[in-house]
N, CA, C and O atoms as a GROMACS GRO file, in nm:
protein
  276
    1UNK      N    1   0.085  -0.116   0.000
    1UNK     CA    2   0.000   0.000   0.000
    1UNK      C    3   0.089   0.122   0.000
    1UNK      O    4   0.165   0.146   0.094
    2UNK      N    5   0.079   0.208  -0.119
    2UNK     CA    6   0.190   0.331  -0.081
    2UNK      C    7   0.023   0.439  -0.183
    2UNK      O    8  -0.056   0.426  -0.276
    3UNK      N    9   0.063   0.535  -0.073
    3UNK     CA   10  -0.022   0.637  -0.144
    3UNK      C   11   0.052   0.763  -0.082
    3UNK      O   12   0.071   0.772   0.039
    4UNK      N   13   0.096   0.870  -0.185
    4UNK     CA   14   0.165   0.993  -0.143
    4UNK      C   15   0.093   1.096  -0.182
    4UNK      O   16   0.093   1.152  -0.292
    5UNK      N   17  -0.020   1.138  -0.006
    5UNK     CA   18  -0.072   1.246  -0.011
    5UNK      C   19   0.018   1.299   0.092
    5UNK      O   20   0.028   1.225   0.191
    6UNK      N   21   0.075   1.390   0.095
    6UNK     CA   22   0.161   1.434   0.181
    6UNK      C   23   0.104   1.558   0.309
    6UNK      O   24   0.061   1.646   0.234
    7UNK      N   25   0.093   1.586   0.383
    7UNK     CA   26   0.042   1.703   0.455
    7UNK      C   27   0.168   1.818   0.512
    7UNK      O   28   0.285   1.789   0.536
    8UNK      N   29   0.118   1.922   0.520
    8UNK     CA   30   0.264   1.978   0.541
    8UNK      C   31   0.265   2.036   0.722
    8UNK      O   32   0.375   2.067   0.766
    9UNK      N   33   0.164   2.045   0.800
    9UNK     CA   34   0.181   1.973   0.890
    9UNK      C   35   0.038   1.882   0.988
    9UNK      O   36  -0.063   1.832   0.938
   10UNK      N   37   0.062   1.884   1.081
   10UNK     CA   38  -0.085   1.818   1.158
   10UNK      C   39  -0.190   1.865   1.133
   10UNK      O   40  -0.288   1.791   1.150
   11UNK      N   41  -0.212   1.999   1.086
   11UNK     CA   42  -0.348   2.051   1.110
   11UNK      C   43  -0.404   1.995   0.965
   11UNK      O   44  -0.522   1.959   0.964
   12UNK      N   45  -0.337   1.986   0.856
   12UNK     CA   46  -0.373   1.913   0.773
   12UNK      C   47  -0.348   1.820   0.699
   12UNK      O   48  -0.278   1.809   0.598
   13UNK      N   49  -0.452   1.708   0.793
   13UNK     CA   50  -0.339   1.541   0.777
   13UNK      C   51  -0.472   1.515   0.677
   13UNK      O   52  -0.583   1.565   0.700
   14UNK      N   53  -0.445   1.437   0.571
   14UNK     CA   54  -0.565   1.384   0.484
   14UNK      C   55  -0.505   1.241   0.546
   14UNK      O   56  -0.389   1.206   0.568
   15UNK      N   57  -0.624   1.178   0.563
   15UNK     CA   58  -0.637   1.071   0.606
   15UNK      C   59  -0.715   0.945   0.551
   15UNK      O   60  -0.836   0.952   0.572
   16UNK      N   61  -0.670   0.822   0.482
   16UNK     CA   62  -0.735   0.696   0.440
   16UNK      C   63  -0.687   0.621   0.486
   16UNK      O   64  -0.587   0.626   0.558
   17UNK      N   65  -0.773   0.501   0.439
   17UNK     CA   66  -0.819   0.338   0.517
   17UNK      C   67  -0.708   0.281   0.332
   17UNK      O   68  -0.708   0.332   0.220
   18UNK      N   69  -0.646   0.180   0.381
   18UNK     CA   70  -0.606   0.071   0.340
   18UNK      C   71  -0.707   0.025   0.223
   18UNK      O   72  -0.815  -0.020   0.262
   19UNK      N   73  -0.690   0.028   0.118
   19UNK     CA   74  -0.766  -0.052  -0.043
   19UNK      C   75  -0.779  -0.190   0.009
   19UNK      O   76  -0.862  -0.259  -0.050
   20UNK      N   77  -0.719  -0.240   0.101
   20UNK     CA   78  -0.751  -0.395   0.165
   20UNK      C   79  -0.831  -0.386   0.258
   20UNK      O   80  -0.833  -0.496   0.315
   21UNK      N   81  -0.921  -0.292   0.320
   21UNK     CA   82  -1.002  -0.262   0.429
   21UNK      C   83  -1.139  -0.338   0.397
   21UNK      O   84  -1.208  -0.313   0.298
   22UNK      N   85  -1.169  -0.433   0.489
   22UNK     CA   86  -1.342  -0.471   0.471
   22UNK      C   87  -1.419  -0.415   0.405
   22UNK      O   88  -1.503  -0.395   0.492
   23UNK      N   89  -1.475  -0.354   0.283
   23UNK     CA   90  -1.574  -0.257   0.243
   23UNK      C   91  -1.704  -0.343   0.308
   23UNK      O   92  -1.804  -0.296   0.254
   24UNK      N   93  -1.741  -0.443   0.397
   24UNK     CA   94  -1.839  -0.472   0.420
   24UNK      C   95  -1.852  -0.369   0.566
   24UNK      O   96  -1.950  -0.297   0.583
   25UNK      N   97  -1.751  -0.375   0.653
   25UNK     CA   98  -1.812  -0.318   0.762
   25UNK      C   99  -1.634  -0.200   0.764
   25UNK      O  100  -1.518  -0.233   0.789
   26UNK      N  101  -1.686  -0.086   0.730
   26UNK     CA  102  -1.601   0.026   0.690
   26UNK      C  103  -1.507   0.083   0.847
   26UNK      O  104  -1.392   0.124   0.859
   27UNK      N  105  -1.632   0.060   0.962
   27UNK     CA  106  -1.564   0.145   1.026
   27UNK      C  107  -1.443   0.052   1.124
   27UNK      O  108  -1.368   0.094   1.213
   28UNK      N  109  -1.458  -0.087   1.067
   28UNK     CA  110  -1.315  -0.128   1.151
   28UNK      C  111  -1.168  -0.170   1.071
   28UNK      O  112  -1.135  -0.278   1.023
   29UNK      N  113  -1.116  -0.077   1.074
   29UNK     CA  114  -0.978   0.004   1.036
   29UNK      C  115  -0.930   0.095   1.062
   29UNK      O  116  -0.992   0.200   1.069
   30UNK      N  117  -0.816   0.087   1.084
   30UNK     CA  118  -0.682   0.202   1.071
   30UNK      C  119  -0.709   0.280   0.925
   30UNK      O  120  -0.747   0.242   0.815
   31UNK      N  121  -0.667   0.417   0.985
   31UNK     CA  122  -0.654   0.494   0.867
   31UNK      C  123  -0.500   0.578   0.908
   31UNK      O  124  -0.451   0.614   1.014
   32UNK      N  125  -0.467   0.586   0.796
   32UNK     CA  126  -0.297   0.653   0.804
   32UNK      C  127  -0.287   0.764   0.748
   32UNK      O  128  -0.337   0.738   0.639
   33UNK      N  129  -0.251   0.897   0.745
   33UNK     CA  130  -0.178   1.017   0.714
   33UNK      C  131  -0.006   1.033   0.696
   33UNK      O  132   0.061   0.989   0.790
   34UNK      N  133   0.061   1.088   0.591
   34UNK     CA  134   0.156   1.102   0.515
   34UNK      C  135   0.204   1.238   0.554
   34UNK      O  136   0.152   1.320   0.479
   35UNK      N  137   0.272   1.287   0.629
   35UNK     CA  138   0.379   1.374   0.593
   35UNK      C  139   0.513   1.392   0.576
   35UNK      O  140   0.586   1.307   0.626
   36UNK      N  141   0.567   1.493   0.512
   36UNK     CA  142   0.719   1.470   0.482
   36UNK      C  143   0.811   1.379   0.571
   36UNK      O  144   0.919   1.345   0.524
   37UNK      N  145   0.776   1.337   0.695
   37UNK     CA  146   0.848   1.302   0.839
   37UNK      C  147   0.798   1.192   0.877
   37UNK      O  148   0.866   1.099   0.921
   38UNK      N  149   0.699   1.190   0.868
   38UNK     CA  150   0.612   1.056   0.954
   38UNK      C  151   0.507   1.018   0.896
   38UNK      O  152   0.447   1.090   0.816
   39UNK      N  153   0.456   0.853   0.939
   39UNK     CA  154   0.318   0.833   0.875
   39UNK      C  155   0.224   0.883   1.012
   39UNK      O  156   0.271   0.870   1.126
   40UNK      N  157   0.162   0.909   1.001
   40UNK     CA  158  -0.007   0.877   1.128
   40UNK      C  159  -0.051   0.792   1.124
   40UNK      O  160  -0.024   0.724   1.025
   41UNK      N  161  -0.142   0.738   1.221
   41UNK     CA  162  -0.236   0.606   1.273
   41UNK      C  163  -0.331   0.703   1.356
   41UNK      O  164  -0.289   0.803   1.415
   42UNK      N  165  -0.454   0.665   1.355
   42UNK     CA  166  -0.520   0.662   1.457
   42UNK      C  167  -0.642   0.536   1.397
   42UNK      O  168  -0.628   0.462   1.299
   43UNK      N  169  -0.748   0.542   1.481
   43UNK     CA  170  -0.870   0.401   1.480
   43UNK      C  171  -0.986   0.465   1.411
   43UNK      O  172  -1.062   0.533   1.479
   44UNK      N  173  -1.004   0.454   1.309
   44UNK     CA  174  -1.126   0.479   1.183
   44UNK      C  175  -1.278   0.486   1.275
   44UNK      O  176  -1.386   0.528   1.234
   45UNK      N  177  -1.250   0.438   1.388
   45UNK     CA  178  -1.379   0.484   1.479
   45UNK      C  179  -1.398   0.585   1.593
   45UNK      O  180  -1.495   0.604   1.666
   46UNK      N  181  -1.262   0.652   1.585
   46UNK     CA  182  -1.262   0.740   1.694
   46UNK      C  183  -1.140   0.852   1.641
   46UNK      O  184  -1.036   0.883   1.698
   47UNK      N  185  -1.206   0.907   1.489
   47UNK     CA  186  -1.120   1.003   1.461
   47UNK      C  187  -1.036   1.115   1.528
   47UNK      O  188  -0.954   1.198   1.489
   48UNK      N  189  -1.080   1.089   1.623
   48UNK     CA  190  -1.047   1.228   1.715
   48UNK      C  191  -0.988   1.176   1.837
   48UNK      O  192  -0.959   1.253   1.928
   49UNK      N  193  -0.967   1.049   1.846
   49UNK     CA  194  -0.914   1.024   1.974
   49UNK      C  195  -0.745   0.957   1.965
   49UNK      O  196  -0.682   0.987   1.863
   50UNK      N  197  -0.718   0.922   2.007
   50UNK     CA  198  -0.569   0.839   2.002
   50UNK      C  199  -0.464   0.853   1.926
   50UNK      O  200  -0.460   0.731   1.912
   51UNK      N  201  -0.366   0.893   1.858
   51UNK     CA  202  -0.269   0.806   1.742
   51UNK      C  203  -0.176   0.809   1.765
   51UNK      O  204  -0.149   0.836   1.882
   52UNK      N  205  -0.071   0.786   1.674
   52UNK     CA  206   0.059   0.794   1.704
   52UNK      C  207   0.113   0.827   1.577
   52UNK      O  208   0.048   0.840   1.474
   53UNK      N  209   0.234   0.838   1.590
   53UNK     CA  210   0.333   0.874   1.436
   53UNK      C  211   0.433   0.795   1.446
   53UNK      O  212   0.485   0.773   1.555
   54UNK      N  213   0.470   0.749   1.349
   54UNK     CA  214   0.615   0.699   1.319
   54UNK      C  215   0.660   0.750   1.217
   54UNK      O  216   0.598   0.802   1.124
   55UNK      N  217   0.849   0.726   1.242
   55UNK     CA  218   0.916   0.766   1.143
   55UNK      C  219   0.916   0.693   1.003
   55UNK      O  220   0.902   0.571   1.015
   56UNK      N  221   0.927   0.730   0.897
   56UNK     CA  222   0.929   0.696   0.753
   56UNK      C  223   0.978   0.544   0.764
   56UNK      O  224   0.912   0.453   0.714
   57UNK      N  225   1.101   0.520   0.835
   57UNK     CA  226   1.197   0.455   0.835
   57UNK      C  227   1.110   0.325   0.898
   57UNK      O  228   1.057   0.229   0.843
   58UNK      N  229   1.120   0.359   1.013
   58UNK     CA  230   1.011   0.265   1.122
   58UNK      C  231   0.865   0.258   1.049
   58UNK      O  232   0.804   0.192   1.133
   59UNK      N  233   0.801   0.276   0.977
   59UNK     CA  234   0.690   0.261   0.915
   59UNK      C  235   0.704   0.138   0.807
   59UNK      O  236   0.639   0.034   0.806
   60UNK      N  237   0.817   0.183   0.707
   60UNK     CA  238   0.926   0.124   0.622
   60UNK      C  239   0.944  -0.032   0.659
   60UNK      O  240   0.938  -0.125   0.578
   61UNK      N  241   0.971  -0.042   0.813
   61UNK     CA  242   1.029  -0.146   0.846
   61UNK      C  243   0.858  -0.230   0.943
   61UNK      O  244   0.853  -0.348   0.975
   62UNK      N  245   0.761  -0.140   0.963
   62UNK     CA  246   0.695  -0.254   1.036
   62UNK      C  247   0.642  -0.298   0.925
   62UNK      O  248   0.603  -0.412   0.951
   63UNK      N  249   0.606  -0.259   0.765
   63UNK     CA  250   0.510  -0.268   0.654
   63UNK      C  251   0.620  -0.406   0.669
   63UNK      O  252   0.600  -0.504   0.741
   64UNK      N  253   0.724  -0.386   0.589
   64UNK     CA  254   0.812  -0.509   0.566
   64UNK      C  255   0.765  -0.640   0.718
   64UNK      O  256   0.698  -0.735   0.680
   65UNK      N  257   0.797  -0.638   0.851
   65UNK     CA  258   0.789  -0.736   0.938
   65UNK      C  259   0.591  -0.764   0.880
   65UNK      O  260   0.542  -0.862   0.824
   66UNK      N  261   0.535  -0.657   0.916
   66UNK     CA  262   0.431  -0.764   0.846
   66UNK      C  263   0.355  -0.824   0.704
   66UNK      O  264   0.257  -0.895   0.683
   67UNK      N  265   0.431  -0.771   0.641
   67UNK     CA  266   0.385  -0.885   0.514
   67UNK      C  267   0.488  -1.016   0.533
   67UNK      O  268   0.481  -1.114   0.459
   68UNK      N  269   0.600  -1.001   0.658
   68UNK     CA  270   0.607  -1.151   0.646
   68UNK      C  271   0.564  -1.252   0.753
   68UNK      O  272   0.582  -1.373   0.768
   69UNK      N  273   0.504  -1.164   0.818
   69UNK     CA  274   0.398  -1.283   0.945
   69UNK      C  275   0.240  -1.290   0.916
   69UNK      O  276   0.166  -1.358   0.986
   0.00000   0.00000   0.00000
């Protein structure tokens, strides 16, 4: 999954769900945000609550550990 919408900073993160996301029941997924620095996470059901960021690098590397578990 690579999609480069980039934001230039937090206040405007565009945010999507994974092309592999259930389209049967939408609201259980992660949705991720892109900026120059970091990806975003937060929970597709509580836009406004929780997330975190990681670095490019560390994003880079958990995509890789899980497509192989």
């Amino acid at each position: 999954m690579i999609r480069k919408t980039w934001a230039e900073d937090g206040s405007e993160l565009r945010w999507f769900k994974s092309s592999y996301s259930d389209s049967s029941n939408s609201n259980e997924c992660v949705e991720v945000a892109t900026t120059l620095s970091a990806v975003h996470v937060r929970d597709s059901k509580h836009p406004g609550g929780p997330r975190f960021a990681a670095t490019l690098g560390a994003w880079a590397d958990f995509l890789t550990y899980a497509s192989e578990h």
